[in-house]
N, C-alpha and C positions, 0 to 999 in steps of 0.2 A: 555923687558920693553916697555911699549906701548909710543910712542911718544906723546908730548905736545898736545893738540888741538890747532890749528890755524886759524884763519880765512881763507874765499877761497880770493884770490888776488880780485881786484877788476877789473869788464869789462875794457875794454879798447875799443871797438866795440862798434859800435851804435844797430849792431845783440845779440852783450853780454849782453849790457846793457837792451835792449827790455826783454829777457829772463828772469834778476834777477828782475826789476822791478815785474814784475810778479808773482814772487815767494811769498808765504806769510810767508818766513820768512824772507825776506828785512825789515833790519832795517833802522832806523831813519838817522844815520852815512851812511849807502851806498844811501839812498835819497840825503843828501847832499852833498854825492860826486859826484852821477848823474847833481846835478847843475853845480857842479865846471866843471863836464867834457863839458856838451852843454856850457861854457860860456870860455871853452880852448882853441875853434877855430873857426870862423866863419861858417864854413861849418858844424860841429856837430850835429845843430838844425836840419838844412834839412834832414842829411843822421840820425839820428834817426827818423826822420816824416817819414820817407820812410821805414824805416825798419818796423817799428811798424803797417804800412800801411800795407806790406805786409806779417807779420805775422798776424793781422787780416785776410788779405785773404786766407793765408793760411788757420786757422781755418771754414771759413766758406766753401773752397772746403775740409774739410776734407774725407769727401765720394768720392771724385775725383779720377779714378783706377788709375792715370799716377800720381797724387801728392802723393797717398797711396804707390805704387810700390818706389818714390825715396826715402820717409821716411824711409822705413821699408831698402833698399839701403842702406841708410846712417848709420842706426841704426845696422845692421849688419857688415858694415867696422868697424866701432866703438869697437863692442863686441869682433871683433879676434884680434884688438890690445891688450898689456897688461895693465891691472887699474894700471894706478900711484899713484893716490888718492882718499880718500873719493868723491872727488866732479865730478868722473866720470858722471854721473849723468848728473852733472848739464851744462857739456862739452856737453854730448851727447845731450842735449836737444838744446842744441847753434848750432850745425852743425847740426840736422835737421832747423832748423829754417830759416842759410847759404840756403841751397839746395833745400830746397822750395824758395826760395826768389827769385834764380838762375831761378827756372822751372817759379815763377810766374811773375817774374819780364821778362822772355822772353814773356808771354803772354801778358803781359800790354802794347807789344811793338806791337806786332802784332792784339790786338782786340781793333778795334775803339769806343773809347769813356769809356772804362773800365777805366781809371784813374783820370774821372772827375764822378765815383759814387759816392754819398755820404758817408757817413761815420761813421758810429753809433759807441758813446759811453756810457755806464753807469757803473753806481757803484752801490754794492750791499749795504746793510742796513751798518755801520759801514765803509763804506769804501772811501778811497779818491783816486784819480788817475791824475798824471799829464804827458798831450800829448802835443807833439809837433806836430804841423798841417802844412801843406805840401809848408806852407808859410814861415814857420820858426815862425810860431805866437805861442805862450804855451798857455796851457788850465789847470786848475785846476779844478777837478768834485768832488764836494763835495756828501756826504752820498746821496746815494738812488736816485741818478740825473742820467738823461736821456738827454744825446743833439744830436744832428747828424748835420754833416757840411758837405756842398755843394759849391763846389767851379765851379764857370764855367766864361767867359773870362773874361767879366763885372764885374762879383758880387761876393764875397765870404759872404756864408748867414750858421749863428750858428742858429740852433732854439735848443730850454732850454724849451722839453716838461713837465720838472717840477727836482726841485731841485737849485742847485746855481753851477753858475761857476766865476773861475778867469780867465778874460783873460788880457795876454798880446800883443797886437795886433801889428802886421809889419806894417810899413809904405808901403802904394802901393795905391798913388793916381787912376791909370787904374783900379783897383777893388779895389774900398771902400767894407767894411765889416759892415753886418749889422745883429744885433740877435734879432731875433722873438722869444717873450716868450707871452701867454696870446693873447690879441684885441692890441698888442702896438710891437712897435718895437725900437729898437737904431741904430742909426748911426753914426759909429764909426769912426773919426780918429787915427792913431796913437796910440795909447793908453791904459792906465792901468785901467780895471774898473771890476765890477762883475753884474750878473742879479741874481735874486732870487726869482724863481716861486713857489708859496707855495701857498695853500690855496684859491685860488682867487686872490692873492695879486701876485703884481709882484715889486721888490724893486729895481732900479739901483743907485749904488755907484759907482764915479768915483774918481780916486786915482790922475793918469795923463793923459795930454791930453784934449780931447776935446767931448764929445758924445751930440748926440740928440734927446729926446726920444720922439716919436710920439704914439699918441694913438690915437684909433677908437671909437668914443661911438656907442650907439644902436641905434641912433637916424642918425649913419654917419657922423655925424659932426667928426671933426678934431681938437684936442690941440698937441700944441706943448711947448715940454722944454728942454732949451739950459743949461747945468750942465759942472759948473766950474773945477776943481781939488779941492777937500775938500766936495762936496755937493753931495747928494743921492733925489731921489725922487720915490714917491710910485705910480703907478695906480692900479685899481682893474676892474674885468673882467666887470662890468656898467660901465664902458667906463668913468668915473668920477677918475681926476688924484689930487694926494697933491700937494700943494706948495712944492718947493723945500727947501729941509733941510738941516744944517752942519750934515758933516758926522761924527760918532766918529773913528775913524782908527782902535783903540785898542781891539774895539767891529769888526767891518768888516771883521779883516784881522788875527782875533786869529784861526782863525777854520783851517786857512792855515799850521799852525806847530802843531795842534790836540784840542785848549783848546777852551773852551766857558767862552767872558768876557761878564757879564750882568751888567750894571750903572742903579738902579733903573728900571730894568724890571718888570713887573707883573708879580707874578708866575705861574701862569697859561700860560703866554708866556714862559718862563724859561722853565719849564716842558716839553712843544710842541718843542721846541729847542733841548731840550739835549733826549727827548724819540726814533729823529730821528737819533742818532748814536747809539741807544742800545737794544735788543730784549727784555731786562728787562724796563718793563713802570712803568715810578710813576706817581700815581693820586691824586686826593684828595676826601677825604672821606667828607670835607664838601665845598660846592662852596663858600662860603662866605670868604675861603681863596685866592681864585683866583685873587683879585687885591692886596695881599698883596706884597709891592715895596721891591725886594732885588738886592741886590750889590756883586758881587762877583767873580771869576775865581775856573774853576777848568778842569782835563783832560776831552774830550769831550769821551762818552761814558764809566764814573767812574760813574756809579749812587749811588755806596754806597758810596761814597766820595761825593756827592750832597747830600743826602741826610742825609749824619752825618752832614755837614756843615749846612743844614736850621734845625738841630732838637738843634746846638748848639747855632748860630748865632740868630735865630726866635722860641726859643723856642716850636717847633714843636716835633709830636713823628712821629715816620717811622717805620710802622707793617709791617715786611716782608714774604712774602706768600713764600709756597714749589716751585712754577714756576718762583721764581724771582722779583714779580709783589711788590714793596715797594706804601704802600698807605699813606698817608699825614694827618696827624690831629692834632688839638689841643690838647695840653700836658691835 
């Protein structure tokens, strides 16, 4: 008789956790045990920043003879034990990870200035990732974002070459933390806030704390604005910044558990929002619909769930093509 299916235990390692994170079949449940684990012990946050650091380096010396020879080491001690379980596997993939960490984490000691390289993150179309930075600071990278962090003695600097991030930032008066997204920049204390490069536009929303967002125009001149907890403000790449605006929360911070809320968006913005979690695009077959204002939530990358909602909600019709492609028209 075949035994029950069981789930695999859950990490307990900052090396365990790095590995299943990664996995694309990590659910929703093991994300939010990964919280509860970095929020178990003070030390957590670090020793995953670190692990996670150096399983990136690992991957990028992968053509390394001396990191190739202890993998393929480790992966052989592995093979002559006996499989206990289904999730040999995912064991074996954890103790490589261990013994490059070992071999890279000797080098970081002996090669000067290797542990103040920067740092590149992204996500691919649909995908979200959340890093802990060697600060103990989180990062949340939203669909299709690009950032890379540079930490050196003064300064810790995020630049957000396009996409959105969550950060939550450590307090470390000796290096303030500051994110270049666009001609503008923020300066951060302490604090809970997001950037969001898209299109030209650059949008920061601050939750907690305190930020400063400075922008460049073309002209060189200089504006500055000081953003409360509750207020967001927009610049765009003409150097020309908005007044500062209440933020709405429920809209900001839905995309963090997977949904998109929109309060009276234009759908045409709606559209551009939800097309960036899903390789299936909805258009509109006529422009004249594109300011029509809708209201609504749904999961972020369900387009046939957007799209049954505006064909019931806005009496719209939704023709959908052989690639996927749903087009927008008048009943």
């Amino acid at each position: 008789m075949n035994s029950p299916y069981s789930p695999p235990p859950l990490p307990n390692t900052a090396e365990d956790w790095v590995v299943r994170l990664q996995s694309p079949t990590c659910s929703t449940s093991e994300h939010e045990a990964f919280e509860d684990w970095l929020a178990a012990a003070p030390g957590n946050p670090v020793a995953y920043a670190r692990a996670e650091r150096l399983h990136g380096l690992a991957s990028a010396l992968a053509d390394d003879p001396e990191l190739r020879a202890e993998a393929h080491r480790a992966r052989h001690a592995l093979r002559a034990r006996p499989a206990r379980s289904r999730w040999s596997a995912w064991a074996l993939a954890t103790a490589a990870v261990v013994t490059l960490a070992g071999v890279l984490g000797y080098r970081m000691l002996v090669v000067p200035g290797l542990d103040t390289a920067p740092v590149h993150l992204e996500t691919a179309l649909g995908e979200r990732k959340t890093s802990v930075l060697e600060d103990g600071s989180r990062v949340v990278l939203d669909t299709d974002s690009q950032l890379q962090v540079a930490y050196t003695a003064g300064e810790r600097t995020l630049t957000l070459a396009r996409g959105r991030v969550h950060v939550q930032a450590t307090r470390d008066p000796a290096r303030p933390m500051r994110v270049r997204a666009g001609n503008g920049d923020v300066r951060v204390i302490g604090t809970t806030f997001q950037v969001r490069h898209l299109g030209g536009e650059v949008d920061v929303a601050l939750f907690e704390g305190a930020v400063e967002v400075n922008v460049v125009a073309d002209d060189g001149s200089a504006v500055t604005r000081d953003l409360a907890p509750g207020q967001r403000v927009v610049y765009h790449d003409t150097g020309a910044i908005d007044p500062v605006a209440p933020l709405a929360p429920d809209e900001a911070d839905a995309w963090l558990d997977g949904r998109l809320v929109f309060n009276e968006w234009p759908l045409e913005v709606l559209l551009a929002e939800a097309n960036r979690y899903a390789s299936a695009q909805i258009t509109l077959a006529d422009p004249a619909l594109a300011d029509l204002r809708v209201s609504g939530q749904v999961r972020a990358g369900d387009q046939d769930s957007l799209a049954a909602a505006l064909e019931v909600g806005w009496g719209l019709r939704a023709d959908r093509g052989e690639d996927g492609t749903i087009v927008l028209s008048r009943e």
